[in-house]
PyMOL CGO cylinders between C-alpha atoms (Angstrom):
from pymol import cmd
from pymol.cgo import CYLINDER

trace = [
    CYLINDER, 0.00, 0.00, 0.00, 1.14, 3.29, -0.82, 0.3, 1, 1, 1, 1, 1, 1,
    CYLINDER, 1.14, 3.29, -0.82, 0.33, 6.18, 1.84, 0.3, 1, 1, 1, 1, 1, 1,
    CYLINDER, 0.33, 6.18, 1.84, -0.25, 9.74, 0.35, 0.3, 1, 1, 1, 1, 1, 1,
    CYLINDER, -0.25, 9.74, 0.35, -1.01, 11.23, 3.57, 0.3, 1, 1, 1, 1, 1, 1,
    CYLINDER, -1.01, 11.23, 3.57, -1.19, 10.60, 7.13, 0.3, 1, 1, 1, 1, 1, 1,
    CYLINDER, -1.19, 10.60, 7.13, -1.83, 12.88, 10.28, 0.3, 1, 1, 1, 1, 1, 1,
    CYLINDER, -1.83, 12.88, 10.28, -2.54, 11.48, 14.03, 0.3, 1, 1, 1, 1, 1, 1,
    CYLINDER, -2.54, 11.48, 14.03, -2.12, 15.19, 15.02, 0.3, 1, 1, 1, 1, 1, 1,
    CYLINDER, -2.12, 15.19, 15.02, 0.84, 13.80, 17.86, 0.3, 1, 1, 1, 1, 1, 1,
    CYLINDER, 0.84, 13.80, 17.86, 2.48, 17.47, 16.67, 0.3, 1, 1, 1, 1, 1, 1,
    CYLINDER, 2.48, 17.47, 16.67, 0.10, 18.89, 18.98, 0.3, 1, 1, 1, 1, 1, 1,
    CYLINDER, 0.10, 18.89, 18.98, -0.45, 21.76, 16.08, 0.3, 1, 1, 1, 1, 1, 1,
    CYLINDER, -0.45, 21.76, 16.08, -1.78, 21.21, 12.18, 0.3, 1, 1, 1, 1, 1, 1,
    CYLINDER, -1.78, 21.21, 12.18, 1.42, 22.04, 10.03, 0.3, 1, 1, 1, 1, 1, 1,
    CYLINDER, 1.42, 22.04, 10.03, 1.09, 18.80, 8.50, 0.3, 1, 1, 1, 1, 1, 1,
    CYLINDER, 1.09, 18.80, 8.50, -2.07, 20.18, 6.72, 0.3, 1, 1, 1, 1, 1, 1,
    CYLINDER, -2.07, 20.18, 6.72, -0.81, 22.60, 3.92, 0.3, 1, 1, 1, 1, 1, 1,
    CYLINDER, -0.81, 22.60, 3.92, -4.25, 23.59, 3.28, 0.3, 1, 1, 1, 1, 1, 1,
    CYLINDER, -4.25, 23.59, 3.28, -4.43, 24.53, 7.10, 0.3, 1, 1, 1, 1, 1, 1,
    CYLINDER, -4.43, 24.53, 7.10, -7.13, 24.33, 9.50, 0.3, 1, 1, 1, 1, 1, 1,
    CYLINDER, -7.13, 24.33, 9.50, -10.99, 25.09, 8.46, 0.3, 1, 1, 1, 1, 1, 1,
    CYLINDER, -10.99, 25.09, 8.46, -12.96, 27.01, 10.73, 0.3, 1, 1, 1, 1, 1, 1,
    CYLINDER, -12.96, 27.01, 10.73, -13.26, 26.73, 14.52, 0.3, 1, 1, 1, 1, 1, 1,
    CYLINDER, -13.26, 26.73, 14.52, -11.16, 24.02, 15.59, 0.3, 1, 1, 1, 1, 1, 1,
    CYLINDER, -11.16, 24.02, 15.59, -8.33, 23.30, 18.32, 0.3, 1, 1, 1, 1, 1, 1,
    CYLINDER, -8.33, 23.30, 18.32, -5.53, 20.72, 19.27, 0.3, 1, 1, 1, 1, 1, 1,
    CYLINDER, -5.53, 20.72, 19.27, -6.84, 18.36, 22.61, 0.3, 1, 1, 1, 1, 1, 1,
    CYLINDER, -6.84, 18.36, 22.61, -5.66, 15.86, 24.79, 0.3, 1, 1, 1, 1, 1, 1,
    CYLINDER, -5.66, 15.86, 24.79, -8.90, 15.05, 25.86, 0.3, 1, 1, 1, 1, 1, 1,
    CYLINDER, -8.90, 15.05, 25.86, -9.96, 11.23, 25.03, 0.3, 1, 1, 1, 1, 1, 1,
    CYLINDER, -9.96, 11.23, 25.03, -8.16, 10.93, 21.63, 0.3, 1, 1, 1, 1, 1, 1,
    CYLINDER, -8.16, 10.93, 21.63, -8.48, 7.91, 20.09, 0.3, 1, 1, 1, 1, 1, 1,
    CYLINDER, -8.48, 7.91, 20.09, -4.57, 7.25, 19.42, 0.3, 1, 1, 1, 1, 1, 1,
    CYLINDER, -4.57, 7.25, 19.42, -1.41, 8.89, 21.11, 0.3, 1, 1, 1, 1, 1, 1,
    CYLINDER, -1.41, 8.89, 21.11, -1.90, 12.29, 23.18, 0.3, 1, 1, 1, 1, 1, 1,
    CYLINDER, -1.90, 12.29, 23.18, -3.63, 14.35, 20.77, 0.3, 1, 1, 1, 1, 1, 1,
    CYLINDER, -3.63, 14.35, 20.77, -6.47, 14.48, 18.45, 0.3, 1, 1, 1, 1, 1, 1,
    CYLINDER, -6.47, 14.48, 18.45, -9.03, 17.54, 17.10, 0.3, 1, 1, 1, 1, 1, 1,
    CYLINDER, -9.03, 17.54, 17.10, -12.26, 18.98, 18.47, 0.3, 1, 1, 1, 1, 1, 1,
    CYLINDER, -12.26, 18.98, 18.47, -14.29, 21.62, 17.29, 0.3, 1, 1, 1, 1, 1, 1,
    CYLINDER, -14.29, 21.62, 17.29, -17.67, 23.00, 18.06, 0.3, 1, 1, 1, 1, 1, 1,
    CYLINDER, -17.67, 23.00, 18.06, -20.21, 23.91, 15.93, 0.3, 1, 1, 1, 1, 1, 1,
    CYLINDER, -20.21, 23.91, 15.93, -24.37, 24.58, 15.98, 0.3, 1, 1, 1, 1, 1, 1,
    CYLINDER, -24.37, 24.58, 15.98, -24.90, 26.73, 12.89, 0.3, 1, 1, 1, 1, 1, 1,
    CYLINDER, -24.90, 26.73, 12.89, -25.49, 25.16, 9.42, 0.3, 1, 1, 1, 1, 1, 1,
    CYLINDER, -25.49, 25.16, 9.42, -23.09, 27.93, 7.86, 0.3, 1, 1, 1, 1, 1, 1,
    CYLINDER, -23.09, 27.93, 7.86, -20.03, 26.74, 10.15, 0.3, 1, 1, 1, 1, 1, 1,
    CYLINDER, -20.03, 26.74, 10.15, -17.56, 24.24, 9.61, 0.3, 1, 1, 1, 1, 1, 1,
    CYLINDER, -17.56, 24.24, 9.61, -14.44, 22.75, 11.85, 0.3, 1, 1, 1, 1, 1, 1,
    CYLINDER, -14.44, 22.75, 11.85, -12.18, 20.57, 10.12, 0.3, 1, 1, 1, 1, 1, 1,
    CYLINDER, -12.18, 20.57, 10.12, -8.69, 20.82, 8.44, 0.3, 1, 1, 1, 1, 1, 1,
    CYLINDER, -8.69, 20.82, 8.44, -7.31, 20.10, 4.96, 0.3, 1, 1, 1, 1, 1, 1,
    CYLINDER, -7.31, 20.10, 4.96, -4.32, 18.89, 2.80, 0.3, 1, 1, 1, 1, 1, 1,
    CYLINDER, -4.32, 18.89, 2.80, -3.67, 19.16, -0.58, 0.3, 1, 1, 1, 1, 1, 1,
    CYLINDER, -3.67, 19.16, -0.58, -2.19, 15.48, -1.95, 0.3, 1, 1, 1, 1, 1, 1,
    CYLINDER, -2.19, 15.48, -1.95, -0.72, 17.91, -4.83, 0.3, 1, 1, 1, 1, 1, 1,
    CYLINDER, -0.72, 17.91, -4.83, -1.81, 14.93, -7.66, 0.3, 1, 1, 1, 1, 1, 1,
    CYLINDER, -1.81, 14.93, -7.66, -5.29, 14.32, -8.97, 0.3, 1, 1, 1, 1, 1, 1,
    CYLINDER, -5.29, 14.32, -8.97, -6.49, 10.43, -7.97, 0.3, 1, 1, 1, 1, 1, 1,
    CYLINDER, -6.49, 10.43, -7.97, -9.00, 9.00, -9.73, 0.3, 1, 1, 1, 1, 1, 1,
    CYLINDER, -9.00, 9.00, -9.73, -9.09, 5.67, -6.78, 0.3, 1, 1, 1, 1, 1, 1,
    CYLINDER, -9.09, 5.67, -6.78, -9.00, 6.89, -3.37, 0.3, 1, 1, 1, 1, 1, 1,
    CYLINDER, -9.00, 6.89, -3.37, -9.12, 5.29, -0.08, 0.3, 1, 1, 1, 1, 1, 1,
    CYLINDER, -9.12, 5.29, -0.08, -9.93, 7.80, 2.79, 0.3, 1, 1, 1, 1, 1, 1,
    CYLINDER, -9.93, 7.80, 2.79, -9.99, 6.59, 6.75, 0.3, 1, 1, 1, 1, 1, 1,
    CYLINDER, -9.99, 6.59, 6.75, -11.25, 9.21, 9.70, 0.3, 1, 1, 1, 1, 1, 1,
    CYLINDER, -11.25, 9.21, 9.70, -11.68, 8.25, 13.41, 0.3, 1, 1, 1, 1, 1, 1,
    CYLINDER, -11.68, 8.25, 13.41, -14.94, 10.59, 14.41, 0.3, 1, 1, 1, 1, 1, 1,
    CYLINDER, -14.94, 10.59, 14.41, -15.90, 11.42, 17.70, 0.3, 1, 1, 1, 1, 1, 1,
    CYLINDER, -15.90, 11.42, 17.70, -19.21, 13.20, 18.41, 0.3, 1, 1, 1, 1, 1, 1,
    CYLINDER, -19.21, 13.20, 18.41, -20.07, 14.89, 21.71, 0.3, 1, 1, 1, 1, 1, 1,
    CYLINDER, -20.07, 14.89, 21.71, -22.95, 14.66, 24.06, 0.3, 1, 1, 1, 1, 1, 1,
    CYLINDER, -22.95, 14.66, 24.06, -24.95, 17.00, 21.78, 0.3, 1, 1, 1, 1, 1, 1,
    CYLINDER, -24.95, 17.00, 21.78, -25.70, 14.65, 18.34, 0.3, 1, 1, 1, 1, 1, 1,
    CYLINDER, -25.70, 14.65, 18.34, -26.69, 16.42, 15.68, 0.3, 1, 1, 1, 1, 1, 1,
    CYLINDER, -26.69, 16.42, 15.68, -30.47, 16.54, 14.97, 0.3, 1, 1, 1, 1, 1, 1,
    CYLINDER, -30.47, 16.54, 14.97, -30.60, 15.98, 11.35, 0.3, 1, 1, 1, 1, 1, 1,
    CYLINDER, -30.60, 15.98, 11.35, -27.79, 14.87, 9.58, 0.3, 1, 1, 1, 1, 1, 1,
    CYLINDER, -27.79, 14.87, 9.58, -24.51, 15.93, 9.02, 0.3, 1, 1, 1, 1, 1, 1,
    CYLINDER, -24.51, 15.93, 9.02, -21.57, 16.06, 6.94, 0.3, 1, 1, 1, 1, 1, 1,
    CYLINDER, -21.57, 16.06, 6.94, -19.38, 14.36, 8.88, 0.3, 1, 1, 1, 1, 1, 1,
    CYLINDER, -19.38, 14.36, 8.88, -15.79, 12.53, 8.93, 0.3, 1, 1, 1, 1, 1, 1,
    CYLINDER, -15.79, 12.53, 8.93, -14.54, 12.53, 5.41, 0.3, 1, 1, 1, 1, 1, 1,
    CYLINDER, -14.54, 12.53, 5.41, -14.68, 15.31, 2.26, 0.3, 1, 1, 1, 1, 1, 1,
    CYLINDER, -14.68, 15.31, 2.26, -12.86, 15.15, -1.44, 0.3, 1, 1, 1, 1, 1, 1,
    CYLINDER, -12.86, 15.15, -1.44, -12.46, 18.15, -3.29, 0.3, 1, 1, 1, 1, 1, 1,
    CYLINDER, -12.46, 18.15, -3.29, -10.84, 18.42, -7.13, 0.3, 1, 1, 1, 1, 1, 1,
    CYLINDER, -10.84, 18.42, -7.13, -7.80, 20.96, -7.49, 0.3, 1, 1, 1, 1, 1, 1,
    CYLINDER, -7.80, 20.96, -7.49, -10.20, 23.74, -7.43, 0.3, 1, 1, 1, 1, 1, 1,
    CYLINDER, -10.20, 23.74, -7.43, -11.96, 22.84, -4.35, 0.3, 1, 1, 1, 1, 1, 1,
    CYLINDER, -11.96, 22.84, -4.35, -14.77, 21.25, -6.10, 0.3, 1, 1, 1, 1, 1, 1,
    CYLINDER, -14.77, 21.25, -6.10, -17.12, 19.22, -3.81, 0.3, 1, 1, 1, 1, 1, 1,
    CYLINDER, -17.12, 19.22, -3.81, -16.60, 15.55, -4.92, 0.3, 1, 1, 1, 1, 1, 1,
    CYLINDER, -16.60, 15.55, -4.92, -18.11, 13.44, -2.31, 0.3, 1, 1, 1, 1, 1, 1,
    CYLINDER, -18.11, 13.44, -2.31, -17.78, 12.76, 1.72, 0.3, 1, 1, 1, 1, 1, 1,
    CYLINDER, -17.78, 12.76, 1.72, -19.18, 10.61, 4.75, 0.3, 1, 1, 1, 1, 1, 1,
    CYLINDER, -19.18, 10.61, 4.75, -22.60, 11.25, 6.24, 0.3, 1, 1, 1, 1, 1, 1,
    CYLINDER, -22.60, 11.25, 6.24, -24.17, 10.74, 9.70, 0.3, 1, 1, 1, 1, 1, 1,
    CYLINDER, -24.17, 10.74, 9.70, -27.87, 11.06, 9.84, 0.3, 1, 1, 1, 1, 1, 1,
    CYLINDER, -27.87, 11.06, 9.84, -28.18, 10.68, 13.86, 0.3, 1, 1, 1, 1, 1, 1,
    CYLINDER, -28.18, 10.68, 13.86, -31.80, 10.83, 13.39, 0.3, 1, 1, 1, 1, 1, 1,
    CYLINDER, -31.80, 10.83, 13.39, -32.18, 7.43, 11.94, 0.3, 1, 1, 1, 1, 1, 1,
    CYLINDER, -32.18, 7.43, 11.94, -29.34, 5.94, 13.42, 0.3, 1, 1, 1, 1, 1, 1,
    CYLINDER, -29.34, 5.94, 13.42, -27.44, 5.89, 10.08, 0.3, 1, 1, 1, 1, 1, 1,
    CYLINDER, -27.44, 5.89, 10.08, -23.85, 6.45, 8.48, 0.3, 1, 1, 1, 1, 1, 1,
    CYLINDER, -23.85, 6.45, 8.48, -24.04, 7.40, 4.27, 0.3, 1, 1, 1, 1, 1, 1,
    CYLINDER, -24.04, 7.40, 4.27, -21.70, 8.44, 1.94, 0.3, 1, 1, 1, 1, 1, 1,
    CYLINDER, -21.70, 8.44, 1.94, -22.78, 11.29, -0.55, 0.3, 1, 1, 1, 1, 1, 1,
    CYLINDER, -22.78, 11.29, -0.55, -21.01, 11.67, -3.96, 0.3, 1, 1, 1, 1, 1, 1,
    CYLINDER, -21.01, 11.67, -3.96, -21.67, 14.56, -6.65, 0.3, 1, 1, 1, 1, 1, 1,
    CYLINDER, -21.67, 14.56, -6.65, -22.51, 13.10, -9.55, 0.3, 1, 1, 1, 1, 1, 1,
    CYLINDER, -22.51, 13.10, -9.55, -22.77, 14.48, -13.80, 0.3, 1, 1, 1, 1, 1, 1,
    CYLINDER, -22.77, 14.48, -13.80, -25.66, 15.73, -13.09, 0.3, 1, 1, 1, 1, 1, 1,
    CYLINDER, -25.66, 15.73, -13.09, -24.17, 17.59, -10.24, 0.3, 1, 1, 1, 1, 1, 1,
    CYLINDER, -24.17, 17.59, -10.24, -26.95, 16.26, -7.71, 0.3, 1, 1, 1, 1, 1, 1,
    CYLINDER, -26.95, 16.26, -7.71, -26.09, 14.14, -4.73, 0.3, 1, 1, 1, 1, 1, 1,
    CYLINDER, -26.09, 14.14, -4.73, -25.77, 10.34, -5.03, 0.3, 1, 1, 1, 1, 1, 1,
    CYLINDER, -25.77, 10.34, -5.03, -27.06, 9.00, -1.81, 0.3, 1, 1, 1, 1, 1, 1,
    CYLINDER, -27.06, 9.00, -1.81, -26.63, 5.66, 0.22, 0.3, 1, 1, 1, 1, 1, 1,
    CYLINDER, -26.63, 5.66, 0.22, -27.09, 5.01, 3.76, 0.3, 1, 1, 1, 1, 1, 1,
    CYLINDER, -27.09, 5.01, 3.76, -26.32, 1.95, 6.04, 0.3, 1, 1, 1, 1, 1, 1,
    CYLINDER, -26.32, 1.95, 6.04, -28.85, 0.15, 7.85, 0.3, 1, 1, 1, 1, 1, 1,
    CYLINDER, -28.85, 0.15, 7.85, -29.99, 1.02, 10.93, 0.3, 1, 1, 1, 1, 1, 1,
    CYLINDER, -29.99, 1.02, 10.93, -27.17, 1.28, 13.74, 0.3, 1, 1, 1, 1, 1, 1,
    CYLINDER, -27.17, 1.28, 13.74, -26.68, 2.29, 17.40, 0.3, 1, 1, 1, 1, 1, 1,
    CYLINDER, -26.68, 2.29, 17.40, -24.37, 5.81, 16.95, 0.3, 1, 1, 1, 1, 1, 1,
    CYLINDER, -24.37, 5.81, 16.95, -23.44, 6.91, 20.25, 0.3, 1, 1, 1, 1, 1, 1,
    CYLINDER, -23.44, 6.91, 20.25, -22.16, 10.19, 21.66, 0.3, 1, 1, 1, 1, 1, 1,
    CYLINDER, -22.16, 10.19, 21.66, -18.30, 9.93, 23.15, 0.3, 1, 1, 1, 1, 1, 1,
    CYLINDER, -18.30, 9.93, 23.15, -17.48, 7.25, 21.28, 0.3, 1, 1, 1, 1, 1, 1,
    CYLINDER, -17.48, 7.25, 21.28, -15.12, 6.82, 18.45, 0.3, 1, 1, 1, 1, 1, 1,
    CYLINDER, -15.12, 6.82, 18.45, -15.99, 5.70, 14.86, 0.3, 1, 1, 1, 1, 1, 1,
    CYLINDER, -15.99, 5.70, 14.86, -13.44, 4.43, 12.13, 0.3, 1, 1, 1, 1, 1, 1,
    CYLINDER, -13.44, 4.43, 12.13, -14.72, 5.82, 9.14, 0.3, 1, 1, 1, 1, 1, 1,
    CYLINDER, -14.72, 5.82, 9.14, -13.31, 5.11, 5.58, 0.3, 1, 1, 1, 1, 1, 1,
    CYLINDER, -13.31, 5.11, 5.58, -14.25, 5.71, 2.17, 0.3, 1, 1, 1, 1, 1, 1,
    CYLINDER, -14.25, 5.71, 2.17, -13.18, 4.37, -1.32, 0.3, 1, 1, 1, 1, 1, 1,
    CYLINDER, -13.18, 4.37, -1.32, -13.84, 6.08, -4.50, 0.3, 1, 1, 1, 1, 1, 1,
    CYLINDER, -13.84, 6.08, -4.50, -13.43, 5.21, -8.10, 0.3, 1, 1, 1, 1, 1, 1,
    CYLINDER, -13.43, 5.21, -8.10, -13.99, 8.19, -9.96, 0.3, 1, 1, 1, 1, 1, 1,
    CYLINDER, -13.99, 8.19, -9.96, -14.14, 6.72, -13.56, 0.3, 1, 1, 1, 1, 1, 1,
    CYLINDER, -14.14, 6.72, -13.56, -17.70, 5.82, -15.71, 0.3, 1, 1, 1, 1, 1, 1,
    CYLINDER, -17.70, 5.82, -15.71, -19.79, 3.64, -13.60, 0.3, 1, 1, 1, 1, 1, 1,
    CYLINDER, -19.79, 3.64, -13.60, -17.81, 4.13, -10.71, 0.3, 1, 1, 1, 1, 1, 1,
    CYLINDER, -17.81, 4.13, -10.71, -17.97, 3.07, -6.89, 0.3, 1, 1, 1, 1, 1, 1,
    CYLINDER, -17.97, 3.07, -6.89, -18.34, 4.41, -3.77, 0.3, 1, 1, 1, 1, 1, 1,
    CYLINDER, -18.34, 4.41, -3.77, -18.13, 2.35, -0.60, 0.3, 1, 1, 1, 1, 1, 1,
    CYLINDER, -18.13, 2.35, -0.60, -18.53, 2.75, 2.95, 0.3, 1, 1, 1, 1, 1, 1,
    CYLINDER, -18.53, 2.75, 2.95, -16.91, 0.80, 5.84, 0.3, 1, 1, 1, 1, 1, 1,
    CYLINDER, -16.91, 0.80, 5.84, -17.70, 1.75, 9.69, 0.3, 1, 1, 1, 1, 1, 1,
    CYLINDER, -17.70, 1.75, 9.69, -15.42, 0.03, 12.29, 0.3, 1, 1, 1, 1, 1, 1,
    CYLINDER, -15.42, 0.03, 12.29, -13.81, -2.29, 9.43, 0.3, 1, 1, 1, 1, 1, 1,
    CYLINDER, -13.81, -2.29, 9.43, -17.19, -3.67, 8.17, 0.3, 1, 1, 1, 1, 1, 1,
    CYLINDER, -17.19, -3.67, 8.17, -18.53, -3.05, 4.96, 0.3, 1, 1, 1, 1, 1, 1,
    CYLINDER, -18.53, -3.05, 4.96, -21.92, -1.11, 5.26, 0.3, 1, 1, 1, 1, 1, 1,
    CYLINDER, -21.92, -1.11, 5.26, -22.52, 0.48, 2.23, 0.3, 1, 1, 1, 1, 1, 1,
    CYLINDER, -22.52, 0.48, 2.23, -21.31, 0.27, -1.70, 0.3, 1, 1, 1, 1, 1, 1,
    CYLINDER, -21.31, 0.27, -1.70, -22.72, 1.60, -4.70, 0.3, 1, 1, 1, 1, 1, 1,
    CYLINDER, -22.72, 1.60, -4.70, -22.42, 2.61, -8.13, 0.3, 1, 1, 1, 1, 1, 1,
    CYLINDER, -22.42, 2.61, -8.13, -22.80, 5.92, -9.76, 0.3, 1, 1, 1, 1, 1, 1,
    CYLINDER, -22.80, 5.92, -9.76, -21.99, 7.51, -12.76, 0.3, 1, 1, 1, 1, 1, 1,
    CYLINDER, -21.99, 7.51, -12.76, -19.01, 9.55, -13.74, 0.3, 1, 1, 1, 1, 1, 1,
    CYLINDER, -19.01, 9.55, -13.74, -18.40, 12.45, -11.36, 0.3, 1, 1, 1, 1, 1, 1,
    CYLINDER, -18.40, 12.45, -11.36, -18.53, 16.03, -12.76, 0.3, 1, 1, 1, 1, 1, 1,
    CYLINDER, -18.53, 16.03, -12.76, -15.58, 17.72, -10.44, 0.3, 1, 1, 1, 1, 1, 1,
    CYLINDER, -15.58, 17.72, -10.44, -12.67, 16.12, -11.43, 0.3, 1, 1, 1, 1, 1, 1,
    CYLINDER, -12.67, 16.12, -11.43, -10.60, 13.67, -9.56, 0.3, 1, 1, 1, 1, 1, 1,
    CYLINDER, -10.60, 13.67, -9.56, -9.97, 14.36, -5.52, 0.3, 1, 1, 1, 1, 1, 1,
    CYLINDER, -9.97, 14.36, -5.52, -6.80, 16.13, -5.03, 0.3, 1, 1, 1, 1, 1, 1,
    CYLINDER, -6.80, 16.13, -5.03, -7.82, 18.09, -1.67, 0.3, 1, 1, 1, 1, 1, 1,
    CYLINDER, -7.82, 18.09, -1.67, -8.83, 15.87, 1.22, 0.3, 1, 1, 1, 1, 1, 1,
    CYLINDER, -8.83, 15.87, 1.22, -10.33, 16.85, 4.49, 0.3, 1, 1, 1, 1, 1, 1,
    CYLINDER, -10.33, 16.85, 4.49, -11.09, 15.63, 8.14, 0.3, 1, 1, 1, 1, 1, 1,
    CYLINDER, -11.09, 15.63, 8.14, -14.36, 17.78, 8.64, 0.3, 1, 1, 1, 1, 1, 1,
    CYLINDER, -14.36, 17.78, 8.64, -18.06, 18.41, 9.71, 0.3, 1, 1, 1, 1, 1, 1,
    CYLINDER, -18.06, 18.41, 9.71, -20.64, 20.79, 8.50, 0.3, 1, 1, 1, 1, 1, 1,
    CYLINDER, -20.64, 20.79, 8.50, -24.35, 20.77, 9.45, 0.3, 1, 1, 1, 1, 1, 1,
    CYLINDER, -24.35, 20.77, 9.45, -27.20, 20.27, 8.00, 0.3, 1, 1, 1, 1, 1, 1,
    CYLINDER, -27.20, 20.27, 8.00, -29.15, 22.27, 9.93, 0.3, 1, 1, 1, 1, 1, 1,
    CYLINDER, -29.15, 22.27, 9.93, -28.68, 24.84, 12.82, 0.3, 1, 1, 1, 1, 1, 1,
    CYLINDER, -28.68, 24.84, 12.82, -28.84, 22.78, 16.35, 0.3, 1, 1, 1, 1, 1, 1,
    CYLINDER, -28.84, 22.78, 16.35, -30.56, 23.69, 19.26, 0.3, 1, 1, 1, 1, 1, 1,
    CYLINDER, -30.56, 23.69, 19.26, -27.48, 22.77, 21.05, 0.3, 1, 1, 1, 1, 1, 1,
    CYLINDER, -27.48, 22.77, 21.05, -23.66, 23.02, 19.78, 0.3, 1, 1, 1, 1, 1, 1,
    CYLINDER, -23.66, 23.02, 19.78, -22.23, 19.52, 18.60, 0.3, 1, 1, 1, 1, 1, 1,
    CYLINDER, -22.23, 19.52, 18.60, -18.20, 18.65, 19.36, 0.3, 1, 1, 1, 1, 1, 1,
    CYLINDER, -18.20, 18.65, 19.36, -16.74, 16.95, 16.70, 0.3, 1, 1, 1, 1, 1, 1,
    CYLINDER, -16.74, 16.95, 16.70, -12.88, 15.16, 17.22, 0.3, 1, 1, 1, 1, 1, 1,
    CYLINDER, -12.88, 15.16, 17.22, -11.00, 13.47, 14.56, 0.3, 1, 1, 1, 1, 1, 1,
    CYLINDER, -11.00, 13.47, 14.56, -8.37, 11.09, 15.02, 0.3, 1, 1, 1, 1, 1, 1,
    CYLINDER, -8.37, 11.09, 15.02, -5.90, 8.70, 13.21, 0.3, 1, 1, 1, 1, 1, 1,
    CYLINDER, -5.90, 8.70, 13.21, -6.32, 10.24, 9.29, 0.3, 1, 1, 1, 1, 1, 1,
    CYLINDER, -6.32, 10.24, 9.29, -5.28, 8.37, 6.49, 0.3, 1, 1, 1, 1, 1, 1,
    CYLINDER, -5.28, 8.37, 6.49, -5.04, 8.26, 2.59, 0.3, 1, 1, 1, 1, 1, 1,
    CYLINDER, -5.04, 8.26, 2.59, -3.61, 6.07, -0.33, 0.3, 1, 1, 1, 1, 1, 1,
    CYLINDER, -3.61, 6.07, -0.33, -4.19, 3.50, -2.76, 0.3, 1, 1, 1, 1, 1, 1,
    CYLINDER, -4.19, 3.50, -2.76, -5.38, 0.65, -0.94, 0.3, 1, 1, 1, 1, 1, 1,
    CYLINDER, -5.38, 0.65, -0.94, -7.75, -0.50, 2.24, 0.3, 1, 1, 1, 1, 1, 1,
    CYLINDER, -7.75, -0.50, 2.24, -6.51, 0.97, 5.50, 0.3, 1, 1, 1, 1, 1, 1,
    CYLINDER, -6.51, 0.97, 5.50, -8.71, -0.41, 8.30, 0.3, 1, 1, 1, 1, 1, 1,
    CYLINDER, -8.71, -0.41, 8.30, -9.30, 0.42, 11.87, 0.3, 1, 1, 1, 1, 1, 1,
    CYLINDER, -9.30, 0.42, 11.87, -6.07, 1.25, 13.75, 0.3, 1, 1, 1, 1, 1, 1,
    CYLINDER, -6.07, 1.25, 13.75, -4.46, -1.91, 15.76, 0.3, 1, 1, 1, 1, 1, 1,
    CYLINDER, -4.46, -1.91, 15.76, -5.12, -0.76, 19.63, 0.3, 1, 1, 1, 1, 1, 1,
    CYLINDER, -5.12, -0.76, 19.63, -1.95, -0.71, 21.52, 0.3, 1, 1, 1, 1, 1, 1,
    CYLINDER, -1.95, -0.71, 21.52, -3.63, -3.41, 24.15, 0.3, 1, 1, 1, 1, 1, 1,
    CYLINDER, -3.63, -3.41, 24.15, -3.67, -6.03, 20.87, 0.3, 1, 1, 1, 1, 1, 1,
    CYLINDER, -3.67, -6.03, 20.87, -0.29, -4.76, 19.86, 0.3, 1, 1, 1, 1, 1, 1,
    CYLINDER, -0.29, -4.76, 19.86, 0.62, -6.20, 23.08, 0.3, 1, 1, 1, 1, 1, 1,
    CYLINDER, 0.62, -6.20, 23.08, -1.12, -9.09, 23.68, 0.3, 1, 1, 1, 1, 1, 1,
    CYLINDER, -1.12, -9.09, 23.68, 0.44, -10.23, 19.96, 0.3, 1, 1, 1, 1, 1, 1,
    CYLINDER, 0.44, -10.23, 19.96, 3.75, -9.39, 21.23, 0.3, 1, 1, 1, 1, 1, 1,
    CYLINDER, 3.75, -9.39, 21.23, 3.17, -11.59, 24.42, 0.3, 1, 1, 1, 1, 1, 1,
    CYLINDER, 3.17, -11.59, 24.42, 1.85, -14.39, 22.40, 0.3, 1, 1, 1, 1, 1, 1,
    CYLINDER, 1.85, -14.39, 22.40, 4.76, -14.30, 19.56, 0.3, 1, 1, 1, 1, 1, 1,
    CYLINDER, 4.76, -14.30, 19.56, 2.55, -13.96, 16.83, 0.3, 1, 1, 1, 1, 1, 1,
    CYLINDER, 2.55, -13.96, 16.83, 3.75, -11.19, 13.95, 0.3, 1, 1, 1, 1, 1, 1,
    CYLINDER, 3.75, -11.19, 13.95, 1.44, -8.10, 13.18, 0.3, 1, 1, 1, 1, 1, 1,
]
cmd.load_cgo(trace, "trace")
């Protein structure tokens, strides 16, 4: 597997994101789900956003995108964008991760030709405020392409769509952006980011890393 970019935020600061930080959003040691560090923002308006970005400086037409997402006390009403965005070279919205706390749902959303939103959800599942998700995405942005959708290392959602009409994703983010304006602000924290050309999965917990070790078996 080839890595184009990776970020568990253990510089306590964002200058590993050349497209710097988006919005309101701050370094914290509070409950990360790796290391020391990991993000957390606040938001409650629709026209707000907390995230941060990085340019991957080439155009790929098959991406794989993984985001840990945390969501605080406060879950969003309606549904949100939420873990993962791809933008083109010019910033073009290409497609992201959904969670539509509402219904008790994780989605993907991809911009299609017709530049209208290509929609699938998962099935109905417990999402849970304080607790970490591992979010990833994989996109084939070709003529009858795919999108798929994998929460915690199981497969929830694939589809097909046809060919998207922003380009190829060259700008990738760790982000949220409501739907809707809360009645209550909504923390979002990101952890563990990571993109290339192949499946990444869930991050190997250091108490496995150890218990492996102990029994002599390789990782």
């Amino acid at each position: 597997m080839t890595t184009y970019f990776s970020d568990g935020f253990e510089s306590g600061n964002f200058t590993a994101w050349n497209a710097g930080p988006i919005g309101v959003i701050g370094i914290s040691t509070a409950s990360p789900h790796h290391g020391i560090y990991c993000t957390t923002g606040s938001r409650q308006l629709n026209t707000e956003f907390t995230g941060c970005a990085d340019n991957l400086g080439t155009a790929y037409s098959s991406l794989y995108s993984r985001v840990y997402v945390r969501m605080g006390s406060a879950l969003p009403a309606t549904w949100a964008n939420c873990g993962i965005r791809l933008g083109s070279a010019a910033d073009s919205y290409i497609a992201s991760t959904i969670v539509d706390c509402a219904n008790n749902k994780w989605g993907l959303r991809i911009l299609n030709t017709a530049a209208t939103s290509y929609w699938e959800t998962t099935s109905t599942m417990t999402i849970a405020a304080d607790t970490w998700y591992c979010l990833e995405l994989y996109v084939n942005i070709a003529a009858a392409g795919t999108g798929t959708l994998w929460v915690d290392g199981v497969q929830k959602v694939t589809g097909t769509y046809d060919n998207d009409a922003a380009g190829n994703p060259r700008i990738v983010y760790c982000r949220a952006a409501l739907n809707a304006n809360e009645a209550a602000p909504t923390v979002f924290g990101f952890d563990c980011c990571s993109y290339g050309d192949a499946y990444i999965g869930p991050e190997v917990s250091a108490v496995a890393v150890k218990r492996r070790l102990l029994m002599g078996v390789g990782l």
